[in-house]
C-alpha atoms as a printed R data frame, in Angstrom:
    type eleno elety resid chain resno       x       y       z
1   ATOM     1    CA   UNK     A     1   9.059 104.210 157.184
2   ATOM     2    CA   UNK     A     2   6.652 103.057 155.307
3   ATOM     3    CA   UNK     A     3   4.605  99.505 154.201
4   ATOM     4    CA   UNK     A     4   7.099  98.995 151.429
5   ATOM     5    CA   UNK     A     5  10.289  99.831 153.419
6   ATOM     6    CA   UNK     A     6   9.294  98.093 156.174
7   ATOM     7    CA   UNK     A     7   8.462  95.226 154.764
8   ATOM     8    CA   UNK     A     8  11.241  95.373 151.907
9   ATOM     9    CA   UNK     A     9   8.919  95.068 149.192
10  ATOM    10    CA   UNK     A    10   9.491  95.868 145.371
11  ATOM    11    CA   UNK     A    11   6.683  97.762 143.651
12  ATOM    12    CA   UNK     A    12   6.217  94.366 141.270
13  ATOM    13    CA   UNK     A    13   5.567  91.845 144.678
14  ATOM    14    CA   UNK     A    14   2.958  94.957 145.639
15  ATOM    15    CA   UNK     A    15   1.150  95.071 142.609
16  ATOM    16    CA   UNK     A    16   1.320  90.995 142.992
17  ATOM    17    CA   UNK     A    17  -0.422  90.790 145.907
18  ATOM    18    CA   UNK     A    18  -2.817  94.000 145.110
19  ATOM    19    CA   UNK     A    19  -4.209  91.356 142.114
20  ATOM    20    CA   UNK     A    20  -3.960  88.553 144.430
21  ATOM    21    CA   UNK     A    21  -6.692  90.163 146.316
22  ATOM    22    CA   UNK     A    22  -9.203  90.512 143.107
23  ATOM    23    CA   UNK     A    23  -9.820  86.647 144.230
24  ATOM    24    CA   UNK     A    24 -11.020  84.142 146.549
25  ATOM    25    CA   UNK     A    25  -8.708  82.420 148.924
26  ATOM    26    CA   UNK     A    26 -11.118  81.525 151.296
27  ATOM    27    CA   UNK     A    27 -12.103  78.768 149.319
28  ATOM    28    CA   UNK     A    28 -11.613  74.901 150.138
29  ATOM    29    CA   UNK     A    29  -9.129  74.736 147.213
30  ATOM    30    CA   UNK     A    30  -6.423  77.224 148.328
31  ATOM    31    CA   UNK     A    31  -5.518  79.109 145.424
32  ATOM    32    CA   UNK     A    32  -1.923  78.642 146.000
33  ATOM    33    CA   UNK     A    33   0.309  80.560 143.949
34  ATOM    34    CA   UNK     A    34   2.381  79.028 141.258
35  ATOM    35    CA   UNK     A    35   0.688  75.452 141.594
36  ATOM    36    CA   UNK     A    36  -1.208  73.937 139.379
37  ATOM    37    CA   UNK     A    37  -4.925  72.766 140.642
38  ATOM    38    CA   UNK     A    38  -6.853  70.320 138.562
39  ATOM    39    CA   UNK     A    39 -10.221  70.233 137.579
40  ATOM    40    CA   UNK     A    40 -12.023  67.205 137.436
41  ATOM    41    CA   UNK     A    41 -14.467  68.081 134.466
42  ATOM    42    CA   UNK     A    42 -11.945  69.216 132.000
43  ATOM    43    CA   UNK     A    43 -10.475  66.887 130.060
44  ATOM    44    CA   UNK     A    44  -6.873  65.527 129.930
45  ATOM    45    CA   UNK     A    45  -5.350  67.998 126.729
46  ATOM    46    CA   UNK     A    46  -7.107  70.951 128.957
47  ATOM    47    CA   UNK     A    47  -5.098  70.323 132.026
48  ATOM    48    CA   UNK     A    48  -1.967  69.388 129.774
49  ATOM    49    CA   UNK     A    49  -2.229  72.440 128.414
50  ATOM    50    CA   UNK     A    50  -2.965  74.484 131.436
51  ATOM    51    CA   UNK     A    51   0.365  73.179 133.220
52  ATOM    52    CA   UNK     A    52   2.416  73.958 129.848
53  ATOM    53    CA   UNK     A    53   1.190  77.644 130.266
54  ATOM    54    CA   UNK     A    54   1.877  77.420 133.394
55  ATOM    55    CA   UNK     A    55   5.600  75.895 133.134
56  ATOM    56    CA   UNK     A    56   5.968  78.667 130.248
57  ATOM    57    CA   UNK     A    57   4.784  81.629 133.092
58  ATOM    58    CA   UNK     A    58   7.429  79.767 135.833
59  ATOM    59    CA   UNK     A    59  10.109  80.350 133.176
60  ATOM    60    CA   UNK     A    60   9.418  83.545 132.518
61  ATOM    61    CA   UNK     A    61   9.653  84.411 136.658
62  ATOM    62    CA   UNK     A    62   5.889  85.114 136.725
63  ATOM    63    CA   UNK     A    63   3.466  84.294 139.593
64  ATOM    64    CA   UNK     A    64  -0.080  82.848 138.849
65  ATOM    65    CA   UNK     A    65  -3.152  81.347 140.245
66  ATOM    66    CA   UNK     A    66  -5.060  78.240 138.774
67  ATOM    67    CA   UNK     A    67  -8.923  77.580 139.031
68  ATOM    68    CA   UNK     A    68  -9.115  81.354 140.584
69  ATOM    69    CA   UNK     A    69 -12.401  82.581 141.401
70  ATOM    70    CA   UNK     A    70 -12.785  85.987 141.321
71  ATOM    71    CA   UNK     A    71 -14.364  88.111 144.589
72  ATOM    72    CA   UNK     A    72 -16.431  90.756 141.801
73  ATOM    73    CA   UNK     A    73 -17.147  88.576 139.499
74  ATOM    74    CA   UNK     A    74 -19.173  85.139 138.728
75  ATOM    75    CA   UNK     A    75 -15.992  83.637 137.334
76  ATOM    76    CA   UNK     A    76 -13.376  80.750 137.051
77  ATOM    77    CA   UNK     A    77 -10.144  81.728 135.442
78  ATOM    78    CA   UNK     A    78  -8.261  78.629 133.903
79  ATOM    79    CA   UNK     A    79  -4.864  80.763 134.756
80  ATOM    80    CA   UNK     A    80  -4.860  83.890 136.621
81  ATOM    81    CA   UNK     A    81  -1.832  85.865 136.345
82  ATOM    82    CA   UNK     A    82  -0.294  87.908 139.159
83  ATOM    83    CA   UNK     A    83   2.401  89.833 137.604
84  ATOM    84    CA   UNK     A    84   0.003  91.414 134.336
85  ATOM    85    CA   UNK     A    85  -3.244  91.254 135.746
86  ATOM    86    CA   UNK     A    86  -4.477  88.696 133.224
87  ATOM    87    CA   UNK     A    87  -6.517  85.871 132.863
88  ATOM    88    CA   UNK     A    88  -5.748  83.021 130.549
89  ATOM    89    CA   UNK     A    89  -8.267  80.825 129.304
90  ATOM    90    CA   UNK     A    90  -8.204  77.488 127.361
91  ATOM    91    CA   UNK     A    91 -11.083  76.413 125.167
92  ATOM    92    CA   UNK     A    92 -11.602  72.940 123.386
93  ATOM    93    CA   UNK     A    93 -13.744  74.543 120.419
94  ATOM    94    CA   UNK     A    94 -13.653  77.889 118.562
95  ATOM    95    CA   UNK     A    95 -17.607  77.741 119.271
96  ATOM    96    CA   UNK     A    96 -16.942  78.446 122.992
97  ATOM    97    CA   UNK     A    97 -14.197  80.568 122.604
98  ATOM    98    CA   UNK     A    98 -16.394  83.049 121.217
99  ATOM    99    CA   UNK     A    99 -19.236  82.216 123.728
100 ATOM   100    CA   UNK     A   100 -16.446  82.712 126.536
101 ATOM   101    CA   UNK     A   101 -15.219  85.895 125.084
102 ATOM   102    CA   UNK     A   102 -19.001  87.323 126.103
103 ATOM   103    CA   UNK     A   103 -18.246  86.375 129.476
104 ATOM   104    CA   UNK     A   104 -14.486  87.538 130.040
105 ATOM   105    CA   UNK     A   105 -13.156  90.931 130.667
106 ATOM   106    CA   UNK     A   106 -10.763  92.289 127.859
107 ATOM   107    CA   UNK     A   107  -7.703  91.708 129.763
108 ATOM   108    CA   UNK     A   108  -8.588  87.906 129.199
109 ATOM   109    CA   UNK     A   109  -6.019  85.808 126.751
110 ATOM   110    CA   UNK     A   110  -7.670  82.744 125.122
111 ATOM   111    CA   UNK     A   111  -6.014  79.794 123.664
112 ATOM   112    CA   UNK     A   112  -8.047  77.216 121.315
113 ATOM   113    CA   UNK     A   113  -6.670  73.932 122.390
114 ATOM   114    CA   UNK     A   114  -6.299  73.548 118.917
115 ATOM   115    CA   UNK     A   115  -3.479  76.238 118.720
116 ATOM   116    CA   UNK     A   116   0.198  74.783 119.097
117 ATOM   117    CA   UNK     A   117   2.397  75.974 121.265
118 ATOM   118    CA   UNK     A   118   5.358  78.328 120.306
């Protein structure tokens, strides 16, 4: 038998956890999946918005990771998620949106807190 049969595991929960180990869990914060960490420097519309993505991702039967750090890379993903590989990012101003989208990898989705929600 193999990993998968053995341990009953879909090809989606594999892929899940081969992303899941892209970042740091070692860390004092946990990165617990599907819960919503705060960070005290951002301000209150940030983390409002973060848990509405977040709620939005739950709905949708998707897995993510909040404040994730990543192992290969000198970064701090707003919303990292599990099922697409993704990172979402929210930005305050379009000015650091664009510095940010220097600094992310292309499979990063950013959202201008200015932007409404659908």
């Amino acid at each position: 038998m193999s990993f998968q049969e053995d341990f009953n595991m879909t090809d989606q929960q594999i892929e899940k956890n081969k992303n899941l180990n892209k970042i740091v869990t070692e860390d004092a914060t946990g990165q617990k999946r599907n819960y919503v960490h705060i960070h005290p420097q951002n301000s209150y519309a940030h983390e409002k918005r973060k848990f509405q993505e977040c709620w939005k991702l739950r709905q949708e039967g998707k897995e993510f990771v909040t404040e994730a750090r990543f192992k290969d890379r000198d970064l701090r993903a707003d919303i990292y998620v599990l099922d697409t590989d993704t990172i979402i990012e929210i930005e305050s101003t379009s000015y650091e949106l664009e510095e940010r989208k220097k600094e992310y990898p292309e499979n990063t989705e950013f959202i201008l807190l200015e932007d409404k929600l659908p």
